[in-house]
N, C-alpha and C positions, 0 to 999 in steps of 0.2 A: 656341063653347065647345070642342068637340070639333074638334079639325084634323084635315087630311086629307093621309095622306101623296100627295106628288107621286108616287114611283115604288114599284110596287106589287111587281114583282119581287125575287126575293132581293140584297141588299147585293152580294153575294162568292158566285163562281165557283169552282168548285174549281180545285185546279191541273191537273189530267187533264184539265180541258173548255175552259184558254183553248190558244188561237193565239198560235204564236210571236213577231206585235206585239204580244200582253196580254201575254205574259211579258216579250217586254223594257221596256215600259212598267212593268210590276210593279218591276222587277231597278230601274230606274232610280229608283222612286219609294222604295227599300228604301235606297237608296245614302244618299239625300239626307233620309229621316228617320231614318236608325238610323246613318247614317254609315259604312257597311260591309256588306257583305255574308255576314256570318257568324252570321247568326241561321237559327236552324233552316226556316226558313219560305223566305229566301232560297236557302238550300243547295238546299231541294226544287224552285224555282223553277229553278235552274242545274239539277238535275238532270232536268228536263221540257225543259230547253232543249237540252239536250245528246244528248235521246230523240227528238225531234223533229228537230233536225237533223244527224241521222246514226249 
């Protein structure tokens, strides 16, 4: 009756704690549901990408 979830960890990372493969996997998965990269969540993602490399 009661289910049990599979993973017991939080859903979602903040953007400060992923690595620059999470962020571009993130950036790529943002492309292809929202169809652009102009929603405010993607902007912080480019801008952690952009802290990160360099």
């Amino acid at each position: 009756m009661a289910e049990q979830k599979e993973e017991t960890g939080p859903k979602r990372k903040k953007v400060n704690a992923l690595t620059l493969a999470e962020i571009e996997a993130k950036l790529a998965e943002c492309q292809e549901k929202q169809g652009g990269l102009i929603s405010r969540y993607a902007r912080q993602l480019l801008a952690r990408k952009k802290a990160l490399s360099g």
